[in-house]
C-alpha positions as CSV (number, residue, x, y, z in Angstrom):
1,X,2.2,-5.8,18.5
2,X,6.2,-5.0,18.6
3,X,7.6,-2.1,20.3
4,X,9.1,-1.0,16.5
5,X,6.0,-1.3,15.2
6,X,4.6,1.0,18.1
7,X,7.2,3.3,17.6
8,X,7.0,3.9,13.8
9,X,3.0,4.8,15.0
10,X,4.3,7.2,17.1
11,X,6.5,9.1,15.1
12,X,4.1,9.1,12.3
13,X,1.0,10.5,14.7
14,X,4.0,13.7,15.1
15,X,4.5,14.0,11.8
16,X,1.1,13.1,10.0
17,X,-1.4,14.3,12.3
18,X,0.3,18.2,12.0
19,X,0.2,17.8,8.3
20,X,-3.4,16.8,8.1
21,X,-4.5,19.9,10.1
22,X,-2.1,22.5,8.0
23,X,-2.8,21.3,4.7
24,X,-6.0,19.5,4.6
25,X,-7.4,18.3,1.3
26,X,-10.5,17.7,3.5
27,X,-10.7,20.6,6.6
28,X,-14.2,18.8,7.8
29,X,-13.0,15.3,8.6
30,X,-11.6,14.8,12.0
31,X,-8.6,13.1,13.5
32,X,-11.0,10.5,14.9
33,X,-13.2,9.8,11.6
34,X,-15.4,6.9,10.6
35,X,-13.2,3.4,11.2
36,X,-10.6,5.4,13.1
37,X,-10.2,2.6,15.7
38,X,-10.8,-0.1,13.7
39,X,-7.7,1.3,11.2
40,X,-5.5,1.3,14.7
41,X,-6.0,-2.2,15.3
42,X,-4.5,-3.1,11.9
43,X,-1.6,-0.4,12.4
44,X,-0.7,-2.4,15.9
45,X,-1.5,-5.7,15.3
46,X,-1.1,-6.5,11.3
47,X,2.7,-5.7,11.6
48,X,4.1,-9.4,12.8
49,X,2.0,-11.7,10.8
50,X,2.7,-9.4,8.0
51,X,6.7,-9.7,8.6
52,X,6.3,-13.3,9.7
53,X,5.1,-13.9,6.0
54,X,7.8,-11.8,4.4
55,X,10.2,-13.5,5.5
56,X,8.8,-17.1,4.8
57,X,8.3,-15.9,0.9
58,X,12.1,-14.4,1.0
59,X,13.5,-17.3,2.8
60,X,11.6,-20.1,0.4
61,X,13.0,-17.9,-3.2
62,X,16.4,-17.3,-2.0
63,X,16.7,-20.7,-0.6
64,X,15.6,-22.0,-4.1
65,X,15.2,-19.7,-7.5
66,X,18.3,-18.1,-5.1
67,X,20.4,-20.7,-5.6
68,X,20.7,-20.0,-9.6
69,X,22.0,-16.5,-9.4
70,X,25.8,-16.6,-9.6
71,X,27.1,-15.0,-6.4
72,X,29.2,-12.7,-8.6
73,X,26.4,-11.1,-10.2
74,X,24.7,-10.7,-6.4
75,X,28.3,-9.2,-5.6
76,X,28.5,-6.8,-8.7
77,X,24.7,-5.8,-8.0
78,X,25.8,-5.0,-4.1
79,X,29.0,-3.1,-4.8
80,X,27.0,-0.5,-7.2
81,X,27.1,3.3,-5.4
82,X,24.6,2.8,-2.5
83,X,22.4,5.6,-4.4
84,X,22.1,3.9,-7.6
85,X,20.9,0.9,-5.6
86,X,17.7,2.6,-4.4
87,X,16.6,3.9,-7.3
88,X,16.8,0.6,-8.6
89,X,15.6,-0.9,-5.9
90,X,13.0,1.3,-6.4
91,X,12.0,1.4,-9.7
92,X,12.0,-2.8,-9.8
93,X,9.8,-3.0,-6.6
94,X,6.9,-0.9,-8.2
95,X,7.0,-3.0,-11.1
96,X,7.0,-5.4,-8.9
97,X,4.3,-3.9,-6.8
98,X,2.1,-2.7,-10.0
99,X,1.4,-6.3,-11.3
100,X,0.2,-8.0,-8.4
101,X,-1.6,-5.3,-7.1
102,X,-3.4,-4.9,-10.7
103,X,-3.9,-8.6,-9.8
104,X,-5.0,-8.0,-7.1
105,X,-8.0,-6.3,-9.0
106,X,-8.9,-8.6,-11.8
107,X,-8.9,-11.8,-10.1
108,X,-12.3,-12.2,-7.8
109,X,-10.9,-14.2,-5.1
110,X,-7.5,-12.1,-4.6
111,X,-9.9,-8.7,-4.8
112,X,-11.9,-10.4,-1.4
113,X,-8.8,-9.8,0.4
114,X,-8.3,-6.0,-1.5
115,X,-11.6,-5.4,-1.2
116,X,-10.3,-4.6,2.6
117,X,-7.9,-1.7,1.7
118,X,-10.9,-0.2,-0.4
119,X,-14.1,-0.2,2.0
120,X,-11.9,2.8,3.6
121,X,-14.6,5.5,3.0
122,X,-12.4,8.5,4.7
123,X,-9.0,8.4,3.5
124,X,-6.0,9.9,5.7
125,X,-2.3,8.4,7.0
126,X,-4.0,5.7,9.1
127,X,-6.0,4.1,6.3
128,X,-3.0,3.2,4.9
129,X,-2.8,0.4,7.4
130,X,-6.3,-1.1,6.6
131,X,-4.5,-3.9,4.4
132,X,-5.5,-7.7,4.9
133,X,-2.1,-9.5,6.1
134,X,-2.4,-12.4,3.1
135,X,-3.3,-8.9,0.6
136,X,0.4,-7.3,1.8
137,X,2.3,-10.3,2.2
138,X,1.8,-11.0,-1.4
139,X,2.0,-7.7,-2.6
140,X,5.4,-7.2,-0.9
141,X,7.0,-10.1,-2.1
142,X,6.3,-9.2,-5.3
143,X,7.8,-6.2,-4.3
144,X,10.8,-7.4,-2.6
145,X,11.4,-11.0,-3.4
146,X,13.0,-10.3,-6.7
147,X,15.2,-7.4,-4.6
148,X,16.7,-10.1,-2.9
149,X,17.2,-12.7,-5.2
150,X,19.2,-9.7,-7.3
151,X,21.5,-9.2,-4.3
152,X,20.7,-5.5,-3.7
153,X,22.8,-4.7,-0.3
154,X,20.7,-4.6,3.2
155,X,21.2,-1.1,3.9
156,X,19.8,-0.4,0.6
157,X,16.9,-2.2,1.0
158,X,16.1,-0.8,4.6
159,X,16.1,2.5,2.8
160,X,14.2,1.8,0.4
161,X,11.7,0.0,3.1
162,X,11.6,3.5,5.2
163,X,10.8,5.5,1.8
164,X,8.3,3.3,0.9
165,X,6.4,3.2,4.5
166,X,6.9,6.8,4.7
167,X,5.7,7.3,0.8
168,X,2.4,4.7,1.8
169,X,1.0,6.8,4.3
170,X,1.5,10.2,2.5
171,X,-0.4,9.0,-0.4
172,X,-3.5,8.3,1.8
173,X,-3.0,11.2,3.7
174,X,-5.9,13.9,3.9
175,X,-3.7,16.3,2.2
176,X,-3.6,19.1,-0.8
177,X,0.0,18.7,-2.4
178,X,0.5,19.5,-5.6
179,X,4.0,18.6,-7.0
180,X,3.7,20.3,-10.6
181,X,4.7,17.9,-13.5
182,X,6.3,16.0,-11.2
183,X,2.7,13.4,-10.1
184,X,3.4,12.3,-14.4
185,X,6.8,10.6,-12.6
186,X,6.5,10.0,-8.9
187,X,3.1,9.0,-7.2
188,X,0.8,11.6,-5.7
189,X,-2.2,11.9,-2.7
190,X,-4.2,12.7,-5.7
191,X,-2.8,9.8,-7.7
192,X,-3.8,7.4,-5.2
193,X,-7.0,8.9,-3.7
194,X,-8.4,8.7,-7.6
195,X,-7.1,5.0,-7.0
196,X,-9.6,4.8,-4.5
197,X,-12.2,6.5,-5.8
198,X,-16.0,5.0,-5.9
199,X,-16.2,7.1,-9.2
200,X,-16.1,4.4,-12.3
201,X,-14.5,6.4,-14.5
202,X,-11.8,6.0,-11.9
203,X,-12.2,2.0,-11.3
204,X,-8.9,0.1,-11.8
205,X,-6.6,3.1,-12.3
206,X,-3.3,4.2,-10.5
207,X,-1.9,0.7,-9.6
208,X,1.4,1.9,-8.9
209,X,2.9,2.3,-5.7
210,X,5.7,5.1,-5.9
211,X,6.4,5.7,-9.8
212,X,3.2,7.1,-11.7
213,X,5.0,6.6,-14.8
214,X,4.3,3.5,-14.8
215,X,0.3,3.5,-15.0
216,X,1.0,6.4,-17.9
217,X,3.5,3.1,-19.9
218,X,0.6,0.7,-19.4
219,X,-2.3,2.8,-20.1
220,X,-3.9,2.8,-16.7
221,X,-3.0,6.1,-15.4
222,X,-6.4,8.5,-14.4
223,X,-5.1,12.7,-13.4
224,X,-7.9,14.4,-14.3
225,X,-6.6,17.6,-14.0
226,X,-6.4,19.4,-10.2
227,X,-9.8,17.3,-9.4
228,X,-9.9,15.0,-6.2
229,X,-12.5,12.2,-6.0
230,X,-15.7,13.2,-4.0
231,X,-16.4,10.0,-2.4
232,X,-14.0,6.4,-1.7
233,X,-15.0,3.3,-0.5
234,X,-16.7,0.3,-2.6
235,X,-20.3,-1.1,-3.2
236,X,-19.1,-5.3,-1.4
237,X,-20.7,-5.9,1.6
238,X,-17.5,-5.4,3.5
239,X,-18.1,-6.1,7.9
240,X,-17.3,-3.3,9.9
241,X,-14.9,-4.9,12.4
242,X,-10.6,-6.1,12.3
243,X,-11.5,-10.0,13.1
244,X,-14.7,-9.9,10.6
245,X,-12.5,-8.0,8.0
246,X,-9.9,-10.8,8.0
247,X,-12.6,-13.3,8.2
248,X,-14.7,-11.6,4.9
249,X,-12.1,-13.3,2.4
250,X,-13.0,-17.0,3.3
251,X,-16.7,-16.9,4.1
252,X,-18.6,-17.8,0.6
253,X,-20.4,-15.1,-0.8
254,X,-24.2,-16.5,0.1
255,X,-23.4,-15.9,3.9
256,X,-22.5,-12.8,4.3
257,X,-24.8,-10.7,5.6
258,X,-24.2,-7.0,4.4
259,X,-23.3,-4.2,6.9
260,X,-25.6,-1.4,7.0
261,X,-23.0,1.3,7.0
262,X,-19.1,-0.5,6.3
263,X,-17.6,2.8,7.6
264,X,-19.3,2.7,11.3
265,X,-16.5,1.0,13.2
């Protein structure tokens, strides 16, 4: 655990927790629902081994692939208006973002480690941090590797990095927000809780992480209308605890021993 990391916490309990109460998609569930600890110990503690791993990936592609790009093409792509570089930064991360974590889905041995994110049976701001470390290392480079190797500028990145935290944790947040037309373009609560939906017509929808437009270009996009999912979670015989969680990857199928209720930690 960092003292950033514990920070960032912080200022999200102020500004998420007053949300959830005001606008609650859910009014019954309560601040301290089903897993609520156990989704604490991953917002403390999955932060450095996370970062540790982001910057191995980063450090091996710009220290290799890296060394292809011209430096004047890095320099042309880091002199663009600092505005034009987030969006771009942006719109290439999703993509980015969109394809591993739809592979993520069809591979069986990469969902083990997804599987994680979707045993979360009460979705709000802190279930965004249920993620297993080797699930969002490889996600985010996806995400971010390519952002580097392009050359984007560091204060454009850092942006982007506070949208996209900020963004993360709205989308699981137990709120009603409806943006109009606008979830067709940007990424909803509604877009992503039908991502996590134990509903099958909803199964392997909503990959995208910011940009809903992209799901609606590859076909994979699920809106039904002003409808919210009635239940999440998933039917694997996910454990109940943080060390048994980032255990549940490795341990072959024929020795795990299914939890009674996945949601009781």
């Amino acid at each position: 655990m960092d003292i950033l990391n514990l920070k960032a916490l912080l200022i999200a309990v102020l500004i998420f927790v007053p949300i959830e109460r005001l606008f609650a998609l859910r009014p019954g569930q309560k601040i301290l629902r089903k897993a609520f600890f156990n989704d604490l110990i991953y917002a403390l503690f999955n932060g450095v081994p996370i970062s540790l791993g982001l910057i191995a990936a980063v450090t091996l592609a710009t220290g290799t692939v890296g060394q292809l790009i011209p430096v004047s093409f890095s320099s042309s792509i880091s002199s663009q208006p600092f505005w034009l570089q987030v969006i771009e930064i942006i719109a290439i991360a999703d993509i980015g973002f969109y394809l591993a974590h739809r592979m993520f889905h069809a591979v069986p041995f990469l969902w083990r480690f997804h599987a994680i994110h979707h045993s979360i049976e009460e979705l709000d701001w802190l279930a965004a941090h249920r993620v297993h470390p080797v699930d969002q290392v490889l996600t985010k480079s996806a995400s971010l590797v390519p952002v580097y190797l392009l050359g984007f500028s560091s204060s454009a990145i850092a942006l982007f990095a506070l949208i996209y935290h900020a963004h993360g944790l709205l989308l699981h947040a137990n709120v009603k927000l409806n943006i109009g037309p606008l979830r067709w373009l940007i990424a909803s609560p509604q877009f992503h809780h039908w991502h996590h939906a134990h509903e099958r017509a909803a199964y392997d929808k909503n990959f995208a992480g910011q940009l809903s437009f992209i799901d609606a270009l590859f076909g994979t996009m699920y809106l039904p209308g002003k409808a919210v999912p009635e239940r999440y979670g998933v039917d694997d015989p996910i454990p109940p605890t943080y060390v048994e969680q980032l255990a549940y990857p490795f341990i072959p199928k024929g020795k795990i021993h299914e939890a009674p209720n996945s949601s009781d930690a």
